[in-house]
N, C-alpha and C positions, 0 to 999 in steps of 0.2 A: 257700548251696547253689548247685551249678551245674546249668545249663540251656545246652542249646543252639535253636539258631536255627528248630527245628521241633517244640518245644518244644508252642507254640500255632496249629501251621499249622489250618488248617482250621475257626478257632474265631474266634467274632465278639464281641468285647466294646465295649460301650456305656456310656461314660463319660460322665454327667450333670452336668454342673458349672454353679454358684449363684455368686449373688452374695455372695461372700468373699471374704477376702484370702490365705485359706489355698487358692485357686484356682491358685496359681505349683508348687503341690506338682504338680495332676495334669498339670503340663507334663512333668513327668522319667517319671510313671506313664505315658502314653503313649507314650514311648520306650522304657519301659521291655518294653511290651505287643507294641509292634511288632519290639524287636529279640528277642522271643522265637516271631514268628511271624505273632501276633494279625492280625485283621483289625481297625481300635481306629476305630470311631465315637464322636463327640462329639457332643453336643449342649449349648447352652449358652442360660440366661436372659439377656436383655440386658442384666439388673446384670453379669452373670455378663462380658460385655464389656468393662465398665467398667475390672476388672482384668488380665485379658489377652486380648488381639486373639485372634480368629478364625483370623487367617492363621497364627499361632503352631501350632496346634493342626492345620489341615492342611496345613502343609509338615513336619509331623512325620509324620502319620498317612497322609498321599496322598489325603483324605477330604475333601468338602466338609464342613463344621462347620454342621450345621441351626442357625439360633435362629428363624427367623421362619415360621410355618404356611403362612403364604401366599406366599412366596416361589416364584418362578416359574423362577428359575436353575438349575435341574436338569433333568436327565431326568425325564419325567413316568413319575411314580406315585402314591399316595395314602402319601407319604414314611414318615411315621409307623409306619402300617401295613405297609410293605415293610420298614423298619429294625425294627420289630420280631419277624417272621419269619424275619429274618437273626439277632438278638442271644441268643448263649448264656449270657450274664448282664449285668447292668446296676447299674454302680455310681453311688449319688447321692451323690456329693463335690466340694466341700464341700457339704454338704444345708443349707441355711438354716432358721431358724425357720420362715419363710412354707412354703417348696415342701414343708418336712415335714407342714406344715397341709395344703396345699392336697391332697397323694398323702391323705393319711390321710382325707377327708375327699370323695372325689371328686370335687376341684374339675380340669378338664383343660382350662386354658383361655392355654397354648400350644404352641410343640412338643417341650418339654422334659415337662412334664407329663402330653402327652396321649400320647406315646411308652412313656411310661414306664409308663399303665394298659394300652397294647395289648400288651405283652409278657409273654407265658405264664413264660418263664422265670426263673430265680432273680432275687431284686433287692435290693442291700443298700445300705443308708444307712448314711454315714457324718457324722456332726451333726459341725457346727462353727460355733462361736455363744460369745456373750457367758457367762461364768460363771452370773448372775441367770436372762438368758435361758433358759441348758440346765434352769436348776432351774423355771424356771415350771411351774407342775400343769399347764396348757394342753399346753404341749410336751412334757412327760412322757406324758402323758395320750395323743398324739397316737404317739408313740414306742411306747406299748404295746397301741394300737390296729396299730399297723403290724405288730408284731412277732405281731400274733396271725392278723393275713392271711399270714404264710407271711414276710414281710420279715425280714432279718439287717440286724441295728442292732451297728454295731462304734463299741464304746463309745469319747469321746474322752478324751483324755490332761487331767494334771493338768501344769501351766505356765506360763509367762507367755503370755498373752492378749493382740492383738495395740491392744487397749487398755493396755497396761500393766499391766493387775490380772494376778493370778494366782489359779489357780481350775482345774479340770476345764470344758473348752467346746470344746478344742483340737483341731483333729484331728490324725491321726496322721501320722506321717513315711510316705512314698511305699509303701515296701520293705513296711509291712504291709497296704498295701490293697491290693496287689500277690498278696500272699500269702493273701489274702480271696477272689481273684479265681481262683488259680493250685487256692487248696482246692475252686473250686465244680468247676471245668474242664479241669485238666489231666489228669487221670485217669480211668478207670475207677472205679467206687465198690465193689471187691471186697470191702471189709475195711467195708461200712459195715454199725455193728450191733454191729461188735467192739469188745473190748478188750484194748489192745497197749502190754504194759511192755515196755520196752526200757531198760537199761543203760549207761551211756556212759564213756570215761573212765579215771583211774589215780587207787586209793585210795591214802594216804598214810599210813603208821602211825609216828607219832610216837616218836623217840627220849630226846627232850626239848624246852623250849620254841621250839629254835632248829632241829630236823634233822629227818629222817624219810625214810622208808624208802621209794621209789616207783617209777615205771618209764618207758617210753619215749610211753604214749598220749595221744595230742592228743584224745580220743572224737569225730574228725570218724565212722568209719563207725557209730558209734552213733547220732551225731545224723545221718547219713543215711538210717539205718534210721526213727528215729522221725518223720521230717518226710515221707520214701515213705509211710509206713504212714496220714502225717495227710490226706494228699492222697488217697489212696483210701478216705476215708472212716472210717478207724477213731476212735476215741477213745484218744488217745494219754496214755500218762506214759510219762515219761523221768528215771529215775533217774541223775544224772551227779556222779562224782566229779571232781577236777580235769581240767580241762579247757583246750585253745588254742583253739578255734574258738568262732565265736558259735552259739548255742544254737539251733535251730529255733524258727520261730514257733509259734501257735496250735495248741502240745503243752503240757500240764501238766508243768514243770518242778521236779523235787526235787533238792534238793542234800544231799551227802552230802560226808564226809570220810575215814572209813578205813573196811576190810573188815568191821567189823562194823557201825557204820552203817549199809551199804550192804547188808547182812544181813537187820539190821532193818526197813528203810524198801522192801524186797524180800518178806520175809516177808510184811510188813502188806498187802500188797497182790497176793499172788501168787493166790488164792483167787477172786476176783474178773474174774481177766486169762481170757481166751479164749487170748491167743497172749504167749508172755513170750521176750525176744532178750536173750540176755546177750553184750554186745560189749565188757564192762569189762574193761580190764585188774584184775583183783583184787589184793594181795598175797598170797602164800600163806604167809608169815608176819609175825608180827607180835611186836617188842620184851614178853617178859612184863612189866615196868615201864618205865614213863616217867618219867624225872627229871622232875622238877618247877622245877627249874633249870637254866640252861646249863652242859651237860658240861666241863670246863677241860679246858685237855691237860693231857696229864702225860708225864714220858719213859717212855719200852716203849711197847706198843700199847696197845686196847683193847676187850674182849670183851664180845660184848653177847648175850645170851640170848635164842634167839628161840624162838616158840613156831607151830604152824600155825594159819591164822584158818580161821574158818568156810567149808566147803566149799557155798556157794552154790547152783553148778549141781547138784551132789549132792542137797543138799535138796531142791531144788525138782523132782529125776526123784523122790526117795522121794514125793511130796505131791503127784504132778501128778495131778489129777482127769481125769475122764473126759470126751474132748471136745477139753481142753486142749493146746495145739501146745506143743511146747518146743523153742528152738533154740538153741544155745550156737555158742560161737569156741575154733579149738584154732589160738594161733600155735606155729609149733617152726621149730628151724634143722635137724633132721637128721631122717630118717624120717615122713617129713608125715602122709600115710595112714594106717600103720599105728597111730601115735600115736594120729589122730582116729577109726579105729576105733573104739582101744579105751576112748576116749572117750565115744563114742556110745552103747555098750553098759555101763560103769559108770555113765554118770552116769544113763542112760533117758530119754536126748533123743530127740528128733524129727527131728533134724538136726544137723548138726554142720558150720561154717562154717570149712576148715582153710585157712591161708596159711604159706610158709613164707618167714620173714625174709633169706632168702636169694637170694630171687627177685625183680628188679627188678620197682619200682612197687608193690609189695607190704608195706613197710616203713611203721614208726611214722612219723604226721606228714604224706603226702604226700598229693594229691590223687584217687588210682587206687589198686587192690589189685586184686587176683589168688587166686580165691578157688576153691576145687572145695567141693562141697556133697553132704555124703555122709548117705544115711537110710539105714534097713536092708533099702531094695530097690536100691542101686546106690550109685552118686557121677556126680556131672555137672561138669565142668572148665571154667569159666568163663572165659572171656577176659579179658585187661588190660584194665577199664573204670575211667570214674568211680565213686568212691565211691555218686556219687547211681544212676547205672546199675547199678551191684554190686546196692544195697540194693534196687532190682525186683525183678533175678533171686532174688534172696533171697525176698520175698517173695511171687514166682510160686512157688517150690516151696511157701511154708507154704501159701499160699492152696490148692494140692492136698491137704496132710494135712489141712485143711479140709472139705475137701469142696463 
């Protein structure tokens, strides 16, 4: 997903790092934090030294790097207590056995610990530890002590272990505590409460075992939509059929494969959704049979029977409950409007997201679209934006049928 450089102006994050060796990752996170704006405090244990220098961490950040309480190198304040009045979340990674003890148990006896009980706002641990170690009852125990004071435990990966074993202890690659961080603070929380299926994608209807029938969508503005909607809070699934783009984080991902898959796995869960986005390219028909074999040539041509698949967004206007937002996509190369009019009105959306493949920046595959957003009080004519910026405005208008 893209971000630009003011992304996180105005926001302060507090990055707690332990002694580990998976301590080299939150060198890239802080670059990460700062080239999107952040204001990116460190604090670090003096194990937490042992693996990477201090100066690392503020020639990155422009930050002095706290570890010692009593340090007198600063401008005078009661440090702790100042950086926590500043801090709009606070990530503990790598979080150790010890310091996940010591938070959990109110021990604050330096200035990585005692930072981290003076601050009101969000705080998430991220455990990075020995295989045996994660499974200890002790630390377990301590993990679910945490998580019951309001703490977000993002659970670690299964891998090799910087002991050689493999096992779950690991923590995570940069990009998702990144996105731990970007879910607590980059947005507004409109959509928190909700639930938001979204679509993505081009189904594929099999001709036989070698061919099939599909179309131009990479479902990056699906996955724009559902990664916007995860940032402000909603509860997202993401139903995606073939796909080019990697998939948004910390969204409930379904996969699917052809139009009626993508039928099913829509049905099952349309009932439930507060706000449902269908950005898939669908096919609108489908092979009545599938060989079962690969087709040979043969001389002449060859004809192949097709039949229409199940009209999705249709469905889902006859079934839309009460409350319910429905937002669909109308691309076309010729008569844009009037098309997603009457779109609008047959299928009994909420809205209707029309682009026409005709219009630079607007085409399958690319980075930007070009989109006007029409309900049945008007239409609004969006400007050439990022996908990520598109899928806002989108979202500001549902957040209106909302309410």
């Amino acid at each position: 997903m893209t971000f630009d450089k003011n992304t996180l102006k105005g926001k302060t994050a507090v990055l707690a790092v332990t002694g580990s060796i998976a301590a080299y990752k939150i060198v890239n996170l802080a670059r990460m934090l700062k080239k999107l704006g952040a204001n990116v405090q460190v604090l670090m244990t003096k194990n937490a030294t042992e693996f990477i220098t201090p100066l690392t961490f503020e020639q990155l950040t422009g930050n002095k790097c706290l570890i010692d309480t009593f340090d007198r190198n600063f401008q005078y304040s009661v440090e702790h207590v100042a950086l926590a009045k500043q801090a709009d979340v606070v990530l503990v990674a790598p979080a150790s056995a010890n310091v996940i003890g010591k938070i959990a148990n109110g021990i604050a006896d330096d200035m990585l610990t005692t930072t981290v009980m003076a601050c009101p706002c969000k705080k998430i641990i991220s455990p990075a530890m020995n295989h045996n170690m994660y499974h200890n009852p002790i630390v377990q125990d301590n993990l679910e002590k945490l998580a019951r004071f309001g703490y977000e435990i993002i659970p670690p990966e299964t891998g090799m272990l910087a002991n050689g074993d493999s096992g779950d202890g690991r923590m995570p690659d940069e990009k998702l505590l990144l996105e731990y961080i970007l879910k607590e603070i980059a947005c507004k929380k409109d959509l928190a409460g909700k639930k938001v299926l979204v679509t993505a994608g081009a189904t594929r209807e099999a001709i036989d075992p070698v061919r099939f029938i599909t179309n131009h969508s990479t479902g990056k503005m699906g996955f724009s939509l559902a990664h916007a909607a995860m940032l402000r809070g909603a509860e997202v699934t993401l139903v995606a059929a073939h796909t080019e783009a990697e998939a948004p984080l910390l969204v409930n991902v379904v996969r699917v494969t052809s139009a009626q898959d993508m039928f099913e796995a829509v049905k099952e869960r349309a009932e439930e959704s507060d706000v449902i986005i269908k950005a898939a390219a669908v096919a609108d028909y489908t092979p009545v049979t599938a060989a079962d074999h690969k087709i040979k040539k043969a001389e002449g041509g060859l004809s192949i029977e097709l039949t229409r698949t199940r009209d999705i967004l249709k469905y889902l206007g006859e079934h839309k409950r009460g409350g319910q937002v429905l937002c669909g996509f109308a691309m076309e190369t010729e008569d844009l409007l009037q098309n997603a009019k009457k779109k609008l009105e047959s299928k009994n959306c909420d809205l209707i997201c029309a682009n026409s493949l005709r219009k630079a920046g607007a085409g399958f595959g690319g980075d930007t679209n070009c989109v006007t957003v029409l309900t049945k009080d008007g239409e609004r004519e969006l400007p050439l934006l990022s996908k990520e910026e598109t899928a806002h405005e989108i979202l500001n208008e549902i957040c209106k049928k909302l309410g």
